[in-house]
C-alpha atoms as an extended CHARMM CRD file, in Angstrom:
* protein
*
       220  EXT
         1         1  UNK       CA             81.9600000000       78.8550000000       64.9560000000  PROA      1               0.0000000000
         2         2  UNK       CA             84.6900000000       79.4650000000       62.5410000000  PROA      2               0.0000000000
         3         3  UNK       CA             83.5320000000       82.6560000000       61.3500000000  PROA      3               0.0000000000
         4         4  UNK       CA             83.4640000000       84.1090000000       64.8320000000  PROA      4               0.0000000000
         5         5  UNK       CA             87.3000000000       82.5000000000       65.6090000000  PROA      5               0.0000000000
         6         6  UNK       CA             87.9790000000       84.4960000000       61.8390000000  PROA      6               0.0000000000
         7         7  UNK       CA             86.3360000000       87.2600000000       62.7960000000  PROA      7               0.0000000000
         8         8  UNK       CA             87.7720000000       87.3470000000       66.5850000000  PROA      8               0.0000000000
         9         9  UNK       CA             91.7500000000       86.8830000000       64.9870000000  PROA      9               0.0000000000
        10        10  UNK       CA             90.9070000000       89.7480000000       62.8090000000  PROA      10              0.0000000000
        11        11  UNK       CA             90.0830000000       91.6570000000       65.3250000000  PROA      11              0.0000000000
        12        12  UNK       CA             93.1130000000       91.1930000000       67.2790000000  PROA      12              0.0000000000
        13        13  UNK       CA             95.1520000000       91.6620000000       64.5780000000  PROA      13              0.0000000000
        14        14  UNK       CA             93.8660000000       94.8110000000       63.1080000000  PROA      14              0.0000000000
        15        15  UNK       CA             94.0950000000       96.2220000000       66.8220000000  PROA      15              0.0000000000
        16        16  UNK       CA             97.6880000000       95.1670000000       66.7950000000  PROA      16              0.0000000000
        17        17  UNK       CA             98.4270000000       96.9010000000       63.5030000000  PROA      17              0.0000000000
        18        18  UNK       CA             97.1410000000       99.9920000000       64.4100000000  PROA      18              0.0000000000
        19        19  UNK       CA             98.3980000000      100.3350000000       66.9750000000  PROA      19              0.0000000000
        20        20  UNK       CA            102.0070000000       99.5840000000       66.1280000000  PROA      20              0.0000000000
        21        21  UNK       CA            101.2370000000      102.6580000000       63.4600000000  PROA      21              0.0000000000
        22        22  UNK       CA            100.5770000000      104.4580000000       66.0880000000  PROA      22              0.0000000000
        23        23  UNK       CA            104.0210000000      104.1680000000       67.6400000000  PROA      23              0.0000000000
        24        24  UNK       CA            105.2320000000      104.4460000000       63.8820000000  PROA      24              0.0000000000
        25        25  UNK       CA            103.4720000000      108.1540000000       63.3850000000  PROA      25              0.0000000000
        26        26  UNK       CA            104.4150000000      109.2880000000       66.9830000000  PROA      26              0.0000000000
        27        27  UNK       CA            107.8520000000      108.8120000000       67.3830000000  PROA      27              0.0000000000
        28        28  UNK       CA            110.9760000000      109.6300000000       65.0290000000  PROA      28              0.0000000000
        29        29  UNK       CA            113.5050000000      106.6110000000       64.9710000000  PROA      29              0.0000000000
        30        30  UNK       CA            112.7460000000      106.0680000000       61.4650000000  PROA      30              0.0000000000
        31        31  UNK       CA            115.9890000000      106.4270000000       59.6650000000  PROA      31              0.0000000000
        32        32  UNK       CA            119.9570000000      106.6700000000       61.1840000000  PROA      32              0.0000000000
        33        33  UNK       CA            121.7520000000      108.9030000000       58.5600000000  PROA      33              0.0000000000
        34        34  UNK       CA            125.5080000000      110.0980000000       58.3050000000  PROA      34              0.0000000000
        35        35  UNK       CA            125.8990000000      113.3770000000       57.0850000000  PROA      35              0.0000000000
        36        36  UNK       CA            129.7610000000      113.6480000000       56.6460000000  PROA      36              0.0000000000
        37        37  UNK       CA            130.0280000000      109.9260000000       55.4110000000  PROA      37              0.0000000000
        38        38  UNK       CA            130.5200000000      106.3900000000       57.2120000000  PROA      38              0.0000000000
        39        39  UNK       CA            133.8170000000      106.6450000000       58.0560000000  PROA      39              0.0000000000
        40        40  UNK       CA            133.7730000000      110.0430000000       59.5400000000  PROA      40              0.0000000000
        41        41  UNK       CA            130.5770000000      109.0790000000       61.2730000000  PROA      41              0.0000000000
        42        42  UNK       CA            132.0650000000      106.1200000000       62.9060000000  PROA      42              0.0000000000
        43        43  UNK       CA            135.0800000000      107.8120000000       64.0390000000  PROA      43              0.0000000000
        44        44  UNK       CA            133.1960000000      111.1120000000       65.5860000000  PROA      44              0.0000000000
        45        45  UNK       CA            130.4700000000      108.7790000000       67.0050000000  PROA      45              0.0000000000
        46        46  UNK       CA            127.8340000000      111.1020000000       65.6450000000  PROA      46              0.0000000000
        47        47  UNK       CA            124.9400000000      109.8150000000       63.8830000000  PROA      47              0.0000000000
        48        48  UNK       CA            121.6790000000      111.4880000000       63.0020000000  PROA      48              0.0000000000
        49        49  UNK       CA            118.4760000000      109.6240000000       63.8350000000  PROA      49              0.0000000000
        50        50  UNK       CA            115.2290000000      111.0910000000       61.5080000000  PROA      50              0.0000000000
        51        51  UNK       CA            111.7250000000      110.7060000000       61.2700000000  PROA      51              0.0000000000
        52        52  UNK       CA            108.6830000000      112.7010000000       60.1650000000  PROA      52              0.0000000000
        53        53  UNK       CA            108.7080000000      115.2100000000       63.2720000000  PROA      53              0.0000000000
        54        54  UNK       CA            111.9660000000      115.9330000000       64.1960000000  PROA      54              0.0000000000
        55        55  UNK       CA            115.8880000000      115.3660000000       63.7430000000  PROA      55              0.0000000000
        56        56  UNK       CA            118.0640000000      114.0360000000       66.3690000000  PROA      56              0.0000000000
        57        57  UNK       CA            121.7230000000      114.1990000000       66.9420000000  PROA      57              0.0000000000
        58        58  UNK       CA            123.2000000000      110.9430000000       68.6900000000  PROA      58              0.0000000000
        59        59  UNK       CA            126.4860000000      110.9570000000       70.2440000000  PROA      59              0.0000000000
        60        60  UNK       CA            128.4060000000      109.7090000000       73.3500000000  PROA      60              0.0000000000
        61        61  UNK       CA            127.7190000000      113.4620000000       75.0030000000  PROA      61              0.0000000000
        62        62  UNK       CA            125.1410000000      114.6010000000       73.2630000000  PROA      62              0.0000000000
        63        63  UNK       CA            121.4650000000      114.0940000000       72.2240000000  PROA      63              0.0000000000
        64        64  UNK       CA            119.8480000000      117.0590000000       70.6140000000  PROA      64              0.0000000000
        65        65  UNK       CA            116.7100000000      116.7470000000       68.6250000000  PROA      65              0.0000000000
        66        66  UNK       CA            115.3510000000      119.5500000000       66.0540000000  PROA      66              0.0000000000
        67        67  UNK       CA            111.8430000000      119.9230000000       65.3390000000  PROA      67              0.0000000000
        68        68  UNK       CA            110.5470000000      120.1680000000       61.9460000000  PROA      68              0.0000000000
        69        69  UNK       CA            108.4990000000      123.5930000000       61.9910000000  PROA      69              0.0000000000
        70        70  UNK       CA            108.5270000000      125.0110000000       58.5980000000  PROA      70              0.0000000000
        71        71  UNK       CA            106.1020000000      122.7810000000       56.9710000000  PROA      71              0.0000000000
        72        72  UNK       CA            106.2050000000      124.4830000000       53.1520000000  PROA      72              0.0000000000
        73        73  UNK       CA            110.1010000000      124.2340000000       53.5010000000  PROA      73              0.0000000000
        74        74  UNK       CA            110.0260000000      120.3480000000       54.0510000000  PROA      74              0.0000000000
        75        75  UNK       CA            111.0020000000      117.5660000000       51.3750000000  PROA      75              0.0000000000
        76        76  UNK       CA            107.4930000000      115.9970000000       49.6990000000  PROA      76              0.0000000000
        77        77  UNK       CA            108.6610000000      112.5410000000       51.4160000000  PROA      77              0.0000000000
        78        78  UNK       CA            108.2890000000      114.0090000000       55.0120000000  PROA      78              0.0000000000
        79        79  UNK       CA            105.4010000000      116.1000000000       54.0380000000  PROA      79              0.0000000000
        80        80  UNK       CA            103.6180000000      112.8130000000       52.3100000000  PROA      80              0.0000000000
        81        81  UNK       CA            104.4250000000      110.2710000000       55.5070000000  PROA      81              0.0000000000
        82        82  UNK       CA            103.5100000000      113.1560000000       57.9880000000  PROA      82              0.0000000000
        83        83  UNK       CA             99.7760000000      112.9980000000       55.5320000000  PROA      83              0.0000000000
        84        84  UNK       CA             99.4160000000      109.3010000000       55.2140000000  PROA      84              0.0000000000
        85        85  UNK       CA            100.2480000000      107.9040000000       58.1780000000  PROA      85              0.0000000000
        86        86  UNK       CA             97.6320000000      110.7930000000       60.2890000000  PROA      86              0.0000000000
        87        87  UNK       CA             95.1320000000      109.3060000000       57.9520000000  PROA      87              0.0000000000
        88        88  UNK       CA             96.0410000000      106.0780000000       58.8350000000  PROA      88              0.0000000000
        89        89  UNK       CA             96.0510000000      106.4310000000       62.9200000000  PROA      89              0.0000000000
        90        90  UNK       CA             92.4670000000      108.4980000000       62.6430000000  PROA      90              0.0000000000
        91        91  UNK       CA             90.8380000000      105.4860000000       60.1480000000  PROA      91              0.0000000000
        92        92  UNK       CA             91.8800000000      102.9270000000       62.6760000000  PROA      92              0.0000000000
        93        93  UNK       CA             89.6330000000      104.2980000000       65.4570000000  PROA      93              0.0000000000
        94        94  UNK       CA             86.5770000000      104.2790000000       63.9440000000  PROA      94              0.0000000000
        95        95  UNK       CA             87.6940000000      100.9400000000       62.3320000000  PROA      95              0.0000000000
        96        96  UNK       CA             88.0350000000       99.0030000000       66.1830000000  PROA      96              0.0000000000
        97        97  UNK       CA             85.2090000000      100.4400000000       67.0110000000  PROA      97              0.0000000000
        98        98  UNK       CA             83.1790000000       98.6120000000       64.4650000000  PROA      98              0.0000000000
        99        99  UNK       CA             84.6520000000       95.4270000000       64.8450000000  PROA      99              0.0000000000
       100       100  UNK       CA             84.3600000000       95.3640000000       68.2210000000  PROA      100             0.0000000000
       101       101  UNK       CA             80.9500000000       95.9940000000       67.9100000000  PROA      101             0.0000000000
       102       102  UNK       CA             80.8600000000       93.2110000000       65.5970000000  PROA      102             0.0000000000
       103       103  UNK       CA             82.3310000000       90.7970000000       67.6000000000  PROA      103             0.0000000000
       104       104  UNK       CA             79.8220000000       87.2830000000       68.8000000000  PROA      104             0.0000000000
       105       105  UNK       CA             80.1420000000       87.9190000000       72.6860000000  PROA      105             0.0000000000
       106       106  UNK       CA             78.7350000000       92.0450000000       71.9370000000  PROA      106             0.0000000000
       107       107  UNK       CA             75.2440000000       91.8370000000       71.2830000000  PROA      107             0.0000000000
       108       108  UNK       CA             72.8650000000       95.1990000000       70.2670000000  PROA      108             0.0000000000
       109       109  UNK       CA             70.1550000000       94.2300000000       71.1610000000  PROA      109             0.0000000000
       110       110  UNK       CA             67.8450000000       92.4060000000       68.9410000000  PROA      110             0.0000000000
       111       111  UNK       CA             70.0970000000       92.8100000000       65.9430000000  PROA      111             0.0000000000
       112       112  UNK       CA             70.6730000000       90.3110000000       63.1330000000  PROA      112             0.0000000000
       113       113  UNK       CA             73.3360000000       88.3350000000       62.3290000000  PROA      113             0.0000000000
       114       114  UNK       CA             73.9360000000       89.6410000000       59.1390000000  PROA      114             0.0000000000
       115       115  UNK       CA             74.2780000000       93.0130000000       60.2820000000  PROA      115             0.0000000000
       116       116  UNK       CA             77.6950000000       92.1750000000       62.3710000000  PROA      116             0.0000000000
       117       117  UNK       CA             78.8440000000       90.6430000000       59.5020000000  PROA      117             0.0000000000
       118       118  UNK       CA             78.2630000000       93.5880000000       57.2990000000  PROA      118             0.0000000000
       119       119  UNK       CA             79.9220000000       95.5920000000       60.0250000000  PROA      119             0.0000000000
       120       120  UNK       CA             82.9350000000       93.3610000000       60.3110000000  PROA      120             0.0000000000
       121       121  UNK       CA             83.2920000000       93.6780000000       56.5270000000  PROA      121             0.0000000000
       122       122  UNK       CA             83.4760000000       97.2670000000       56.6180000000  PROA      122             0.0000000000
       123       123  UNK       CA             86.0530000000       97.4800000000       59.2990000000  PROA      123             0.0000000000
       124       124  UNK       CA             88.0500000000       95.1640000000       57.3270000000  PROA      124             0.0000000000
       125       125  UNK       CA             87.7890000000       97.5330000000       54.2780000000  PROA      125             0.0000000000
       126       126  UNK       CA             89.3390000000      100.1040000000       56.6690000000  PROA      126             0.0000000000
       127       127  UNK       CA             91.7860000000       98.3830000000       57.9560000000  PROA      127             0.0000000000
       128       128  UNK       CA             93.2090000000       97.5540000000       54.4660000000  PROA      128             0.0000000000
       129       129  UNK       CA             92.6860000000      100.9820000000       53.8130000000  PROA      129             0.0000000000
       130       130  UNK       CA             94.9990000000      101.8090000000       56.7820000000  PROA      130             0.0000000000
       131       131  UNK       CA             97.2270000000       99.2710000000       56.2400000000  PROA      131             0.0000000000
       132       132  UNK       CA             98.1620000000      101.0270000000       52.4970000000  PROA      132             0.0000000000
       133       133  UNK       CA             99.1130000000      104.2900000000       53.5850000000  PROA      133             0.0000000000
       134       134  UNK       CA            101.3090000000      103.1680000000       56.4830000000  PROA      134             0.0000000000
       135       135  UNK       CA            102.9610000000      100.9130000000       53.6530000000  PROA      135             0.0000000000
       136       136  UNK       CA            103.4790000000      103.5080000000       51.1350000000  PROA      136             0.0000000000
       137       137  UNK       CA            104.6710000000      105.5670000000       54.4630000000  PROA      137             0.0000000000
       138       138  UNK       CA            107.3550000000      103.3140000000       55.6370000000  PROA      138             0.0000000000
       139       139  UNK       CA            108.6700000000      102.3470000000       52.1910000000  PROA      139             0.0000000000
       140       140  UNK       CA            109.0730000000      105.8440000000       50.5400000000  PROA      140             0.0000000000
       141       141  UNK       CA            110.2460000000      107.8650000000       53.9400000000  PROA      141             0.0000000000
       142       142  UNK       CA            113.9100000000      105.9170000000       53.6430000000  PROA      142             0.0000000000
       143       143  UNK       CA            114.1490000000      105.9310000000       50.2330000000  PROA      143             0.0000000000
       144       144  UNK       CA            114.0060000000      109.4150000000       50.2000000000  PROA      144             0.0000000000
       145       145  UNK       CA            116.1920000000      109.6560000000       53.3180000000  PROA      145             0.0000000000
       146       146  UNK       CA            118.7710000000      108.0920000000       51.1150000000  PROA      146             0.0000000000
       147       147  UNK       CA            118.4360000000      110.2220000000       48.0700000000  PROA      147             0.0000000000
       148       148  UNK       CA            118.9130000000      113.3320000000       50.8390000000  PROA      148             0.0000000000
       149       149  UNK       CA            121.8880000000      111.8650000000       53.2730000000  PROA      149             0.0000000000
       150       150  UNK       CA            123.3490000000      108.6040000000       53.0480000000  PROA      150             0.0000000000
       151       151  UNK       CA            121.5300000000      105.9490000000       55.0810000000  PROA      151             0.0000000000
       152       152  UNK       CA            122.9690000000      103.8500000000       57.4710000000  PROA      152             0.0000000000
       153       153  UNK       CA            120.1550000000      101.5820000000       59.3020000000  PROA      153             0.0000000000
       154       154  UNK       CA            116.1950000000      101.4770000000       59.9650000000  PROA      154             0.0000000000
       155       155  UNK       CA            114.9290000000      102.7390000000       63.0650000000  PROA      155             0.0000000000
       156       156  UNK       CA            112.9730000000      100.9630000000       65.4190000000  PROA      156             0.0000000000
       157       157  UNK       CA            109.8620000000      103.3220000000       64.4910000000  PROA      157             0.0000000000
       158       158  UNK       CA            110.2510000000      102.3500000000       61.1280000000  PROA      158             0.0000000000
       159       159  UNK       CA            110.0200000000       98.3960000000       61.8600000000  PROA      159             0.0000000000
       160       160  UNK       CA            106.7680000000       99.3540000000       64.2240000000  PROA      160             0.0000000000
       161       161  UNK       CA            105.0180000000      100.8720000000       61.0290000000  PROA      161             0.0000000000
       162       162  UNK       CA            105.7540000000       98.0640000000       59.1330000000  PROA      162             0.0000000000
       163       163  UNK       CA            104.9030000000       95.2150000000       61.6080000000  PROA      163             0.0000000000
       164       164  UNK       CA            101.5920000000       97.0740000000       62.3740000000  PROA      164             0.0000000000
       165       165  UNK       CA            100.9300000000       97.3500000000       58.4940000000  PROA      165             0.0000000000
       166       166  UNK       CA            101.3290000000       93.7110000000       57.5250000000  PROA      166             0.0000000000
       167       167  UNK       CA             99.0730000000       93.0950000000       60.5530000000  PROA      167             0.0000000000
       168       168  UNK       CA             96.3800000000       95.7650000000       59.7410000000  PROA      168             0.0000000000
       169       169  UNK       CA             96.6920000000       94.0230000000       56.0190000000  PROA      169             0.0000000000
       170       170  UNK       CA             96.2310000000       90.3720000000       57.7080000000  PROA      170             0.0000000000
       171       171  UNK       CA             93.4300000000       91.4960000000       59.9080000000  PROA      171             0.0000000000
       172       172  UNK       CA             91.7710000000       93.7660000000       57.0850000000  PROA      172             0.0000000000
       173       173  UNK       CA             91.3810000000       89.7710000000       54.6900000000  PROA      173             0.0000000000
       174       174  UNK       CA             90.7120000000       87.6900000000       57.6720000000  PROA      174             0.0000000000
       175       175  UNK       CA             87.6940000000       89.9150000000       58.5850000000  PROA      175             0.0000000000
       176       176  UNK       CA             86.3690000000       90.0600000000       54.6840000000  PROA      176             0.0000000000
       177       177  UNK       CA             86.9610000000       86.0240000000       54.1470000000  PROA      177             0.0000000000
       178       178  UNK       CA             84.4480000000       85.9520000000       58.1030000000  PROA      178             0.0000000000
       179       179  UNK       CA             81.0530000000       87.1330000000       56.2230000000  PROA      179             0.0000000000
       180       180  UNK       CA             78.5250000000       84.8680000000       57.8150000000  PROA      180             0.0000000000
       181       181  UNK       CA             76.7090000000       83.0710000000       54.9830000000  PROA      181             0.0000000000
       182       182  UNK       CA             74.6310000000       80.4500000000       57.5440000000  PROA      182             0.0000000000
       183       183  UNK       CA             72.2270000000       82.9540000000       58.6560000000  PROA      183             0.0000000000
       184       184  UNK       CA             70.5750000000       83.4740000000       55.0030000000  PROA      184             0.0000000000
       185       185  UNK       CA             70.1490000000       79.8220000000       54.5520000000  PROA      185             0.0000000000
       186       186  UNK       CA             68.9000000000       78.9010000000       57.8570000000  PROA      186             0.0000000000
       187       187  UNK       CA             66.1270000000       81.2410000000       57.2800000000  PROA      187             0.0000000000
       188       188  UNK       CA             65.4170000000       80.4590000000       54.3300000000  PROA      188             0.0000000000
       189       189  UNK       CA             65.3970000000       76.8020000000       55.1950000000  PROA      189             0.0000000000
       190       190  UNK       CA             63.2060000000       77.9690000000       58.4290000000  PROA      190             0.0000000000
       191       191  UNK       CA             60.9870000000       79.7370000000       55.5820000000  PROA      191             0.0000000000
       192       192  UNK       CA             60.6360000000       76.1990000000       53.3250000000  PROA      192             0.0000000000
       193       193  UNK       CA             60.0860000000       74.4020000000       56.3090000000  PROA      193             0.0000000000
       194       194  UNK       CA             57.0880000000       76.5680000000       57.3120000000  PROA      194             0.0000000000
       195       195  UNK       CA             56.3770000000       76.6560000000       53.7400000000  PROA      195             0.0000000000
       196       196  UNK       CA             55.7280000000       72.8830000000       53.0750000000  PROA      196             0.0000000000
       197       197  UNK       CA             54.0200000000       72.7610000000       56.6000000000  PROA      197             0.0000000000
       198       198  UNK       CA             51.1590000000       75.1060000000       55.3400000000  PROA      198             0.0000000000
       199       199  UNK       CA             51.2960000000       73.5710000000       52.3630000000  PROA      199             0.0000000000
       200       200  UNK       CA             50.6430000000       69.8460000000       53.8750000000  PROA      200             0.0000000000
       201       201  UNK       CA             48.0950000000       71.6880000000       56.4020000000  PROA      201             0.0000000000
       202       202  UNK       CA             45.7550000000       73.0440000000       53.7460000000  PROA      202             0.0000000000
       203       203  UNK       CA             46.3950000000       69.9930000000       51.5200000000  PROA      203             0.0000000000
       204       204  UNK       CA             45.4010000000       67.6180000000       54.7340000000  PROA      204             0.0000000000
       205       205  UNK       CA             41.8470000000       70.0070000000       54.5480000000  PROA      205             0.0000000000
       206       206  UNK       CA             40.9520000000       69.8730000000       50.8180000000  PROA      206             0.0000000000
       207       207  UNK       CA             39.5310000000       66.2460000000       51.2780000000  PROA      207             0.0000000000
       208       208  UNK       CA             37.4770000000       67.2500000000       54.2420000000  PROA      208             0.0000000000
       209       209  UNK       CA             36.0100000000       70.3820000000       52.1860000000  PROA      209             0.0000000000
       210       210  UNK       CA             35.6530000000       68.2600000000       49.2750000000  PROA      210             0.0000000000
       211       211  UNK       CA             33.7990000000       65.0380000000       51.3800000000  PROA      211             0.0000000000
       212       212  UNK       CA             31.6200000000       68.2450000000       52.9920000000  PROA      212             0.0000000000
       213       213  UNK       CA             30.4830000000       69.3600000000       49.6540000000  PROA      213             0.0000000000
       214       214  UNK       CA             29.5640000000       65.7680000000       48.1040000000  PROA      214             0.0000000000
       215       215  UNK       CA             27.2110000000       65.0290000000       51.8210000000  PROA      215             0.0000000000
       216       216  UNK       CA             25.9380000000       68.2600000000       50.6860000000  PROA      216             0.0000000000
       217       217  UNK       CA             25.1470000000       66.9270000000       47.0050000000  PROA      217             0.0000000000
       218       218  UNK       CA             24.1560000000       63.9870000000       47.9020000000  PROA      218             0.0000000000
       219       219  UNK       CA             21.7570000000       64.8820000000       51.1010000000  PROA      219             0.0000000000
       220       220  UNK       CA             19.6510000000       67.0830000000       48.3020000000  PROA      220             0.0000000000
């Protein structure tokens, strides 16, 4: 029973996670920047919102975004985050899939116990796996904002990739700690019991064999 509740929170957390980096990698409120410094921002009104995709203007009249299209021409921090955090979205698909597979109420037919554990493990591996490259996503994409423009705040995308990585990290332990260790020792308790049941079965015939021989011996 615990190990399914473990296994069940995992579940929901990992989802969770993932899917929070999915709002992280698909939209672009990462970073606000100020090109022309914080004064002169804050008396224009004009602040530049950034992400991996694009770069936004934000003012009182205006809201123009650019597009980041020249791929070679892009800073390594962009070009890493843009890497990591595809790898990330793509892992955590096949990663729910096997933990819901691996979940107590989902049942493949006549398959063991220790298989959806193994399973669950797995997706846990994933899911930590995941839950790294969003992490080294979300830390190094405003640090090297900074070093490029001055940075003002973090974007709401940015605190969606890092929510949905601590979860995704959560959910990624909580599944390893839910390997089912009952299911080895019942059977093999199932296996001594039938064991010592043999074993007092044949023993319970020896005498008989044994009194059948001597009537034997003695009747010659």
């Amino acid at each position: 029973m615990a190990n399914s509740c473990l296994r069940l929170s995992g579940f929901l957390l990992s989802t969770l996670g993932w899917i929070g980096i999915l709002i992280a990698t698909s939209t672009n409120d990462w970073v606000t920047m100020c090109k022309y410094g914080l004064n002169t921002c804050k008396k224009m009104d004009e602040l530049v919102s950034k992400g991996p995709w694009a770069e936004c203007v934000i003012s009182t009249a205006l809201y123009h975004c650019v597009t980041f299209t020249q791929i070679l021409e892009l800073p390594a921090f962009i070009q890493t985050t843009r890497a990591l955090m595809i790898i990330g979205s793509i892992l955590g698909l096949p990663a729910v899939g096997m933990l819901l597979m691996s979940m107590p109420c989902i049942s493949l037919g006549n398959e063991p116990q220790s298989s959806k554990s193994k399973r669950a493990i797995l997706g846990g591996v994933v899911m930590l796996i995941v839950s790294l490259c969003a992490i080294v996503s979300t830390i190094w994409f405003p640090i090297g904002a900074n070093r490029e423009h001055g940075l003002m705040s973090f974007g709401f995308s940015l605190y969606a990739g890092w929510v949905g990585a601590i979860f995704c990290l959560l959910g990624g332990f909580t599944l390893i700690c839910s390997s089912d260790s009952s299911s080895p020792s019942s059977s093999r308790s199932y296996q001594d019991n039938n064991h010592f049941y043999y074993s007092k079965q044949g023993g319970g015939n020896l005498p008989a064999t044994s009194s059948n021989n001597h009537a034997k011996s003695a009747h010659v």
